[in-house]
VEXFIPA-373413 format. One record per residue: chain; x, y, z of N, C-alpha, C in turn; residue number from 1. Coordinates in Angstrom, 1 decimal. Example, Ala and Ser with C-alpha at 12.3 -4.5 7.8 and 13.67 -1.06 7.14 Angstrom:
<recs>
nutor->A, nu->13.2, nv->-5.7, nw->7.8, cau->12.3, cav->-4.5, caw->7.8, cu->13.2, cv->-3.3, cw->7.8, drengu->1;
nutor->A, nu->12.8, nv->-2.2, nw->7.1, cau->13.7, cav->-1.1, caw->7.1, cu->12.9, cv->0.0, cw->7.9, drengu->2;
</recs>
This chain:
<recs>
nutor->A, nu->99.4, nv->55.2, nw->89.6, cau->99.1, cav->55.7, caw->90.9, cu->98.4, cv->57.0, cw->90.8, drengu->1;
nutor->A, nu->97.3, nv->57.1, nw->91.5, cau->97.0, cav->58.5, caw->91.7, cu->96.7, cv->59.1, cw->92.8, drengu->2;
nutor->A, nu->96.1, nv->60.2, nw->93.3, cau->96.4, cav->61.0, caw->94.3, cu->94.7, cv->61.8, cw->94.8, drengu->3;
nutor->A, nu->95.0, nv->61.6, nw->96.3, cau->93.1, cav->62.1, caw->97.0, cu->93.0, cv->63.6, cw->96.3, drengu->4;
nutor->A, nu->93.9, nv->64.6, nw->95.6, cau->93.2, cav->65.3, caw->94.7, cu->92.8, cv->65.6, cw->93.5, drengu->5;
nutor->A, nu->92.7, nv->64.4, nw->93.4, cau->91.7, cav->63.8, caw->91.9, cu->90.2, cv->64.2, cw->92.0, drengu->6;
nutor->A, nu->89.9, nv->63.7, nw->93.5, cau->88.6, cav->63.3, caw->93.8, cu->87.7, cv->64.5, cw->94.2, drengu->7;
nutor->A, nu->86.7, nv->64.6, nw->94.0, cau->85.8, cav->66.1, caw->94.2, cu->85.1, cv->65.7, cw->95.6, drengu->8;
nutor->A, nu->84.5, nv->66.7, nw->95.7, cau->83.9, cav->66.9, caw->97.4, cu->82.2, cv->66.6, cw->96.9, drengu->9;
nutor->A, nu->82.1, nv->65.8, nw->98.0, cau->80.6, cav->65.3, caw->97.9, cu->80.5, cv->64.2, cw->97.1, drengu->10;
nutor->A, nu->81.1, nv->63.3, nw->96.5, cau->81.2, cav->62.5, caw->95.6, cu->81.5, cv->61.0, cw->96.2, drengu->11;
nutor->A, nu->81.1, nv->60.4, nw->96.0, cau->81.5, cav->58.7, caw->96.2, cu->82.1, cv->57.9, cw->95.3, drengu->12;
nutor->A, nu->83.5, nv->57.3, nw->95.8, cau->84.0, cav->56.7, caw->94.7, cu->84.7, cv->55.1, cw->95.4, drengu->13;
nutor->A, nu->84.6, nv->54.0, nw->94.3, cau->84.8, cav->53.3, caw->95.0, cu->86.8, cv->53.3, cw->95.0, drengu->14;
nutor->A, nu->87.4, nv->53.2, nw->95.6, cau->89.1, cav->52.8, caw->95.7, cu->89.5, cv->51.9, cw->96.0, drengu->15;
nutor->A, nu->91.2, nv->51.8, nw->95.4, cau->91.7, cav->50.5, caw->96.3, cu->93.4, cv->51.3, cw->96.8, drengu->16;
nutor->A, nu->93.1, nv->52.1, nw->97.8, cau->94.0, cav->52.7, caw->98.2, cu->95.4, cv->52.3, cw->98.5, drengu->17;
nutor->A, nu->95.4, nv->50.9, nw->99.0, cau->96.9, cav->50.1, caw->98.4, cu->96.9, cv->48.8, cw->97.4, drengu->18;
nutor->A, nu->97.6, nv->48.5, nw->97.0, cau->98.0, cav->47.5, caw->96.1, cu->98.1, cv->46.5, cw->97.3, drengu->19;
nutor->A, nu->96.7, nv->45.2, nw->96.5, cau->96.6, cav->44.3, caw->96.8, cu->96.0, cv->44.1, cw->98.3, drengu->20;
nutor->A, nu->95.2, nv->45.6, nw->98.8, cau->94.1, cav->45.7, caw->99.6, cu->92.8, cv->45.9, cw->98.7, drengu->21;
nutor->A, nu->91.6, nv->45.5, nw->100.0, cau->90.3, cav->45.2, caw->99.3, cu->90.1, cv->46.9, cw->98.9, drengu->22;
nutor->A, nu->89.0, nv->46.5, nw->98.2, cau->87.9, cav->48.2, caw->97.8, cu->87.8, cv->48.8, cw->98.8, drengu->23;
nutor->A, nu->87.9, nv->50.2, nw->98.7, cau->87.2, cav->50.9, caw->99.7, cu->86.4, cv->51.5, cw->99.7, drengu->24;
nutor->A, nu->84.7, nv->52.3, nw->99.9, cau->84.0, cav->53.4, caw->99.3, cu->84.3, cv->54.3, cw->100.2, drengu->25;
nutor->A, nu->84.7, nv->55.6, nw->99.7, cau->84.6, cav->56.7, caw->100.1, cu->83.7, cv->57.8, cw->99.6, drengu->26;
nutor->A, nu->83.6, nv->58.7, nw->100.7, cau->83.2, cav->60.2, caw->100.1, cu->84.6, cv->61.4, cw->100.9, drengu->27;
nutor->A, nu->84.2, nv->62.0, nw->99.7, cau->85.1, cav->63.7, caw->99.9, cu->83.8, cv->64.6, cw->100.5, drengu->28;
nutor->A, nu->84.3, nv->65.3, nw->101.8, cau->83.4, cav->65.8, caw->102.7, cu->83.8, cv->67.1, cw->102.3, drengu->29;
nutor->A, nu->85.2, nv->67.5, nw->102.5, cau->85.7, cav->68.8, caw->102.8, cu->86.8, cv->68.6, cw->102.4, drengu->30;
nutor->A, nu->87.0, nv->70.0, nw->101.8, cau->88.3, cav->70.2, caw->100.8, cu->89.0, cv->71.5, cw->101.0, drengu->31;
nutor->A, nu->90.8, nv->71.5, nw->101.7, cau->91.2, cav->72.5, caw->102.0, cu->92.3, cv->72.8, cw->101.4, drengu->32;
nutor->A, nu->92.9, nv->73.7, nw->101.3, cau->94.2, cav->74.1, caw->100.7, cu->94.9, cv->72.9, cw->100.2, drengu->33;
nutor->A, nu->95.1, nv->72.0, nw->101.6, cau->96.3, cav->71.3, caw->101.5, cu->95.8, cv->69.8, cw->101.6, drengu->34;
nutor->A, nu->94.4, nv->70.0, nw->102.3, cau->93.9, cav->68.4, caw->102.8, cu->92.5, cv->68.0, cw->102.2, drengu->35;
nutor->A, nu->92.2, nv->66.8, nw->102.5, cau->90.9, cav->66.4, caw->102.3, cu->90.2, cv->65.8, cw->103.7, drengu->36;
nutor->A, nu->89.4, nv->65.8, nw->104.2, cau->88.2, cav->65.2, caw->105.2, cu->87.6, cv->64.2, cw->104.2, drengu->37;
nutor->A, nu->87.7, nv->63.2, nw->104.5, cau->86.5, cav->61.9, caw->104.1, cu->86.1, cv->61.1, cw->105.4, drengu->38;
nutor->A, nu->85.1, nv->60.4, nw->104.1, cau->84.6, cav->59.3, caw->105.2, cu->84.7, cv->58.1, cw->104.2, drengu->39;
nutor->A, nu->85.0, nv->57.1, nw->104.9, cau->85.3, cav->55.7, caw->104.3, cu->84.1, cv->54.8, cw->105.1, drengu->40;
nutor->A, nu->83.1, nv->54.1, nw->104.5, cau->82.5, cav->53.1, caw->104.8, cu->82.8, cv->51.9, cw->104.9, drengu->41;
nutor->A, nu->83.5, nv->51.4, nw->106.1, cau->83.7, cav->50.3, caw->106.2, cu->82.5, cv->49.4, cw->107.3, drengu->42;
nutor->A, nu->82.7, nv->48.3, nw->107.9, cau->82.2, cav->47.7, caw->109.1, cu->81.0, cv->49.2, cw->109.9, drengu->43;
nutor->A, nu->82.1, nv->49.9, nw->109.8, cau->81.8, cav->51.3, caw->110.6, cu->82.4, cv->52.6, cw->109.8, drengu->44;
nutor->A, nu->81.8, nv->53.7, nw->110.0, cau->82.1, cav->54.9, caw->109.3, cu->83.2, cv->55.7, cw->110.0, drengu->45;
nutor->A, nu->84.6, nv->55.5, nw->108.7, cau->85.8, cav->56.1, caw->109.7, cu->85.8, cv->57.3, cw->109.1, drengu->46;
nutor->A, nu->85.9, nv->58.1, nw->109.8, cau->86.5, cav->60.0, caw->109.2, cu->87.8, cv->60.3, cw->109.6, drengu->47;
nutor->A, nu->88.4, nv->60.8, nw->108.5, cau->89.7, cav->60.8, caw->108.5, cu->90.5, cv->61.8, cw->108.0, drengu->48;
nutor->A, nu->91.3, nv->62.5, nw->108.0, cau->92.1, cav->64.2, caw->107.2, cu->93.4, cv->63.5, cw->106.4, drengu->49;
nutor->A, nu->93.7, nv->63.4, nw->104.8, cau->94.4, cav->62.9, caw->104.1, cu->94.6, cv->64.0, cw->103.5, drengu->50;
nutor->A, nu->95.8, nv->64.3, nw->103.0, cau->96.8, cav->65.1, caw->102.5, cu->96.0, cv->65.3, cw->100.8, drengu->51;
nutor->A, nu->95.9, nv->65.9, nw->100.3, cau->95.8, cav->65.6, caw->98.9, cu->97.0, cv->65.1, cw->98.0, drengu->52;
nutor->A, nu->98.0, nv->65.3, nw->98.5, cau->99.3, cav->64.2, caw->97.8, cu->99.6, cv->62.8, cw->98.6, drengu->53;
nutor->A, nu->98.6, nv->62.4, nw->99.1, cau->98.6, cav->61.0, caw->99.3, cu->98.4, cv->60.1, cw->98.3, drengu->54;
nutor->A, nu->99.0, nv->59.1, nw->98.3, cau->98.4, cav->58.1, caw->97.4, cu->97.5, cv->57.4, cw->97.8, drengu->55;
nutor->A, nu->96.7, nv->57.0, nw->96.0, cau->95.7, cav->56.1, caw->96.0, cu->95.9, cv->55.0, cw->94.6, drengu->56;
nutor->A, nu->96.3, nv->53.6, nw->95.5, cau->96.4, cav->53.0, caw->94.2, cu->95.9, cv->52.7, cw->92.4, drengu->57;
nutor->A, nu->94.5, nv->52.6, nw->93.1, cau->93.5, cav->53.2, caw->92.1, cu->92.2, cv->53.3, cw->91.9, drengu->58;
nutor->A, nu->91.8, nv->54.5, nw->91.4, cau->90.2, cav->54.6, caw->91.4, cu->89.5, cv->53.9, cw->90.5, drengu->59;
nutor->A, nu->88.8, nv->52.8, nw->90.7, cau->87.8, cav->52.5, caw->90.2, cu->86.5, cv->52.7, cw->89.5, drengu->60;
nutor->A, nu->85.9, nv->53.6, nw->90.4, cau->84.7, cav->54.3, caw->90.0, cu->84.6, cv->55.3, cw->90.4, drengu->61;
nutor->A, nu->83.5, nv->56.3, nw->90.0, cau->82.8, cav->57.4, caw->90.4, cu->81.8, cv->57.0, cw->90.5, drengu->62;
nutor->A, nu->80.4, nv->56.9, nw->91.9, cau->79.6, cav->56.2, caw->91.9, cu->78.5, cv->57.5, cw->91.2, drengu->63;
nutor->A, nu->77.3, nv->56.9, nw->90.5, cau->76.5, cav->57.7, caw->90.1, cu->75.4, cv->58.1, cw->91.3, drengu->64;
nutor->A, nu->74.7, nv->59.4, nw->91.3, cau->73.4, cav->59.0, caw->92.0, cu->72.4, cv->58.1, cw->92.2, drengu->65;
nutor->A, nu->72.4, nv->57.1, nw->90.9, cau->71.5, cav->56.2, caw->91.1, cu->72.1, cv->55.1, cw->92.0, drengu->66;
nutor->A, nu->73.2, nv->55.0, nw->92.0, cau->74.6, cav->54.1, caw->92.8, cu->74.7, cv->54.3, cw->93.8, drengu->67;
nutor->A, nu->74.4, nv->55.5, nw->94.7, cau->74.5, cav->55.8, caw->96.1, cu->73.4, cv->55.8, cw->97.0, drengu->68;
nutor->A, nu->72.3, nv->56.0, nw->95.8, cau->71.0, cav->56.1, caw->96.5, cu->70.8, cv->54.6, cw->96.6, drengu->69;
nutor->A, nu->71.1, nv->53.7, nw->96.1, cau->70.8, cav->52.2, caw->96.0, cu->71.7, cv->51.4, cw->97.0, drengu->70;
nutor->A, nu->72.9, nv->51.8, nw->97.2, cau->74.0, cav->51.8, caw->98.5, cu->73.7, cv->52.0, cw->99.6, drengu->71;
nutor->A, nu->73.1, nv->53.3, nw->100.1, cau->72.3, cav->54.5, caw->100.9, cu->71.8, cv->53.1, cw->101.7, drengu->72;
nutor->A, nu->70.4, nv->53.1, nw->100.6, cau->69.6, cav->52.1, caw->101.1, cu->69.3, cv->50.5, cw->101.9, drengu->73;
nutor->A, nu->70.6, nv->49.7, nw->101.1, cau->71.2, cav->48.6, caw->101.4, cu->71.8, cv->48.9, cw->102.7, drengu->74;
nutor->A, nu->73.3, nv->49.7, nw->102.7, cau->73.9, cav->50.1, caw->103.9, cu->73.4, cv->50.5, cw->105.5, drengu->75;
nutor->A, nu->72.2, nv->51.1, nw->105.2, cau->71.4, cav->51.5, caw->106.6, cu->70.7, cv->50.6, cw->106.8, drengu->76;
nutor->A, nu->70.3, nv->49.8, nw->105.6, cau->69.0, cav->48.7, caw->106.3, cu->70.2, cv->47.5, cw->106.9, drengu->77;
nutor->A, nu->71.1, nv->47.6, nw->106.3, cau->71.4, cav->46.2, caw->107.0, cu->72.2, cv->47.1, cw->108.3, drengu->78;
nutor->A, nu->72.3, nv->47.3, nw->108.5, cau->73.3, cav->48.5, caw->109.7, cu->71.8, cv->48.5, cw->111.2, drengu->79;
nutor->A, nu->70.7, nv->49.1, nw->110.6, cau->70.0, cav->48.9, caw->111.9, cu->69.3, cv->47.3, cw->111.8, drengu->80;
nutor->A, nu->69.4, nv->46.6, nw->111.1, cau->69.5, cav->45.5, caw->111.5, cu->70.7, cv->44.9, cw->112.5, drengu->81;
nutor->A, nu->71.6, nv->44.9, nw->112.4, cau->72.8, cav->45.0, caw->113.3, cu->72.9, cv->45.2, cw->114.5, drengu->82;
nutor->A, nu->72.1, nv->46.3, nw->114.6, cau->71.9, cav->47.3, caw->116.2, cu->70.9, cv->46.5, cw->116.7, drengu->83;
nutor->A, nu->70.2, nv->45.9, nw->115.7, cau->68.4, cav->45.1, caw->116.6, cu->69.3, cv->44.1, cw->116.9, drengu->84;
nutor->A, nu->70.4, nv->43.2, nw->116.7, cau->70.4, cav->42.4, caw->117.1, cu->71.4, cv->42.3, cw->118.6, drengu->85;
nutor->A, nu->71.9, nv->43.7, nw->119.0, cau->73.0, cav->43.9, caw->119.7, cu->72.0, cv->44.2, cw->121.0, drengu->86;
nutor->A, nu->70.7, nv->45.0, nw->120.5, cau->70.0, cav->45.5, caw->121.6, cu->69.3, cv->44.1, cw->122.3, drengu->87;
nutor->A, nu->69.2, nv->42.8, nw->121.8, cau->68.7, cav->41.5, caw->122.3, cu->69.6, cv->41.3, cw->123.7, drengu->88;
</recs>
């Protein structure tokens, strides 16, 4: 088991923050004494303030630059595709 102060600020990683839930990708936005600010990429982009002694079942990965830029890319394109089809 490990814990959201593992994880560095600005960084993308993929998680599975409970046992026997799916992946999650996150980034570390902001990092305070006591908490963390992320944002998790799901359906939709949730922002959220997690404790740094929260648990996290387990980290997976650290995505590389070449991994986020390639994610980036995929994620927005299919995302405003989404909106074209809402705006019909």
């Amino acid at each position: 088991m490990y814990s959201y102060a593992l994880l560095e600020p600005g960084c993308f990683y993929l998680v599975q923050e409970k046992e026997n839930e799916g992946l999650t990708l996150l980034q570390v936005k902001l990092i305070t004494d006591h908490c963390m600010y992320i944002e998790k990429y799901l359906d939709k982009i949730i922002q959220e303030w997690k404790r740094k002694s929260d648990p996290i079942f387990d980290i997976l990965e650290l995505l590389s630059d070449e991994n986020v830029k390639e994610w980036t890319s995929a994620y927005y394109s299919s995302e405003d595709a989404y909106h074209e089809e809402d705006d019909e």
